[in-house]
N, C-alpha and C positions, 0 to 999 in steps of 0.2 A: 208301644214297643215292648218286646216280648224278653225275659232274659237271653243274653249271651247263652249260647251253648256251642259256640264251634269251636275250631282249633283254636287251643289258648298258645301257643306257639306264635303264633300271626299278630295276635293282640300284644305280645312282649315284642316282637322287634316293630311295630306300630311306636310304640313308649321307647321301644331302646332300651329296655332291661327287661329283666326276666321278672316281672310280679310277681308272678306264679309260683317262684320259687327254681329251684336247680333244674334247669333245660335241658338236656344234651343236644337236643334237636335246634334248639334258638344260639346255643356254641356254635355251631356249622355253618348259622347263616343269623349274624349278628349285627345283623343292615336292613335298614327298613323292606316290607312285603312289596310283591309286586313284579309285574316286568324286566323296571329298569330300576329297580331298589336300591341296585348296587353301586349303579353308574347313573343314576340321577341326579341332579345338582336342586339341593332343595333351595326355595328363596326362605328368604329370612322369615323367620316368625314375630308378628304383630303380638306386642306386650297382652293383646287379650287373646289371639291365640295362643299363647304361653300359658295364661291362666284356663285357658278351656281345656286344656291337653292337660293340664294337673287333675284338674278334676275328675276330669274321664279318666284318667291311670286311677284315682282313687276310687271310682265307682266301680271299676272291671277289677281292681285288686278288690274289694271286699263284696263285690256280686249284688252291687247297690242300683236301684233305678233311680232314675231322676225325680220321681214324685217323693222318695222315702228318704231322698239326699239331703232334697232342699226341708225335708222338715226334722231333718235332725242337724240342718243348719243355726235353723229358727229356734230352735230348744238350747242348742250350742250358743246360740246370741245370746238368752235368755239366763244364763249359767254365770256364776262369779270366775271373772277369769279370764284369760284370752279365749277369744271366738275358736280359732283356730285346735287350738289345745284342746278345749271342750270339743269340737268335733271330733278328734280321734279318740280321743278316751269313750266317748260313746259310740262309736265305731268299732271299739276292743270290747268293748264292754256288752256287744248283742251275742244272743247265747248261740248261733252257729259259728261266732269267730270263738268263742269260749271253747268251743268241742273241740277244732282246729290243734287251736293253741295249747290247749290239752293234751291233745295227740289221741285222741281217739278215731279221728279219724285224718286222709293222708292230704285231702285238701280243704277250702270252704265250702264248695260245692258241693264234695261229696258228705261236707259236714250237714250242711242245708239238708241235704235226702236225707242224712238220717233221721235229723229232726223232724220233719214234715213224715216218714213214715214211722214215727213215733216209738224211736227206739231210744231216745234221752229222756230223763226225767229232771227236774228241776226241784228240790227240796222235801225229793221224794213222789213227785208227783208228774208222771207223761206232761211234758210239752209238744204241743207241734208246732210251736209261732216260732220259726229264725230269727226274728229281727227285738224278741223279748229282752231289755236291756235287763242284765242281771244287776244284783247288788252287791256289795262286799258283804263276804257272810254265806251267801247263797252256795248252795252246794251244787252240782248238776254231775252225772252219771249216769250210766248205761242200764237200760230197763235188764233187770234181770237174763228174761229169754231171751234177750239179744245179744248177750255176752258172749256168743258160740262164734257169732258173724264174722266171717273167714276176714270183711274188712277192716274191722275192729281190733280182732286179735295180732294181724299184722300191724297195724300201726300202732296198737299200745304195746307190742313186744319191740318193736324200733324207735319208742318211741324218748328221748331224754327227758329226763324227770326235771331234771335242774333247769330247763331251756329258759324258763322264763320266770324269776324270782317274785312274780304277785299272782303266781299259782301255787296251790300245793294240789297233790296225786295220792290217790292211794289206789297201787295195785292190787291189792287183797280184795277190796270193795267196786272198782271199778269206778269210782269216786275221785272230784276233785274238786277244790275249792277256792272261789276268789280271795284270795285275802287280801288286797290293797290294789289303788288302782294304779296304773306304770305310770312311772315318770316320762317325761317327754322321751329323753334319750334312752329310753330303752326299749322304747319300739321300733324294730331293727327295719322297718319298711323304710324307701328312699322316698319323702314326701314331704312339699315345702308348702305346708300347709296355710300359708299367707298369703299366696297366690290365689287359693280358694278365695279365703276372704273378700281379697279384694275383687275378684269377683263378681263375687255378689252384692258385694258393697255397692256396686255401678248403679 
């Protein structure tokens, strides 16, 4: 299976919320895709289709495949702490949600392209892996000649410096830094991440 690349529009009223971020287009029609989306009567969902459908919202919100999920599951098991918890912090913690979150760039997706055509660097140093878990400490910023890049320039000129208090920015450098990693509650994604677990747990 190949990444997602169609309408993300489709995939938010699939979940019934806008993952993606502010819709105008999923406002309009905020009822599941389809024929009869509107006037459909869904049958109830099976306690493990409950938990498949979380997961899948978690893999389409952060542009994850099944192979790369389940082993940042197993590393998340592996971690002091809840399973669950560990999985998102390592999920916040891969350097294309870093760019993102950042605001260098306006989604993950197109955070991902940048990474992969090697417009970030990481400690000073071009990255192109997305899915590189950063450290606290680590710096990651915008390779020099890429700093012109019309998509760049608008999302770090829109972009809120304060959004997210275990980043810091510096617009002079194009630079930004993890400094700690978030607390549960301040990862503002709608995600009941113990539904994964149990899951997998089966």
């Amino acid at each position: 299976m190949a990444r997602y690349t169609g309408p993300t529009t489709k995939i938010a009223r699939k979940f019934g919320e806008p993952i993606y971020g502010p819709d105008k287009h999923y406002d309009r029609k905020a009822y599941p895709p389809g024929q009869h989306g509107l006037a459909k009567k869904r049958k109830k969902v099976s306690e493990y289709g409950t938990q498949l459908q979380e997961k899948q919202k978690v893999k389409y919100t952060y542009g994850i495949l099944e192979r790369q999920f389940r082993n940042l599951f197993v590393k998340a098991s592996r971690m002091r702490g809840r399973k669950g918890e560990n999985l998102l912090l390592l999920l916040e913690s891969r350097l294309d949600n870093l760019v993102y979150r950042l605001g260098i760039a306006p989604t993950r997706a197109a955070a991902r392209q940048l990474v992969t055509h090697r417009h970030i660097v990481v400690d000073g140093k071009i990255c192109n892996i997305p899915s590189r878990i950063i450290k606290i400490g680590d710096t990651i910023g915008v390779r020099e000649r890429s700093q012109a890049l019309e998509i760049i320039q608008e999302a770090v000129t829109g972009r809120n410096s304060s959004r997210y208090p275990w980043l810091e920015w510096d617009g002079a450098t194009f630079t930004g830094k993890l400094i700690s990693l978030p607390e549960r509650t301040e990862i503002p994604e709608n995600i009941n991440e113990q539904l994964i677990v149990e899951l997998y747990s089966k």
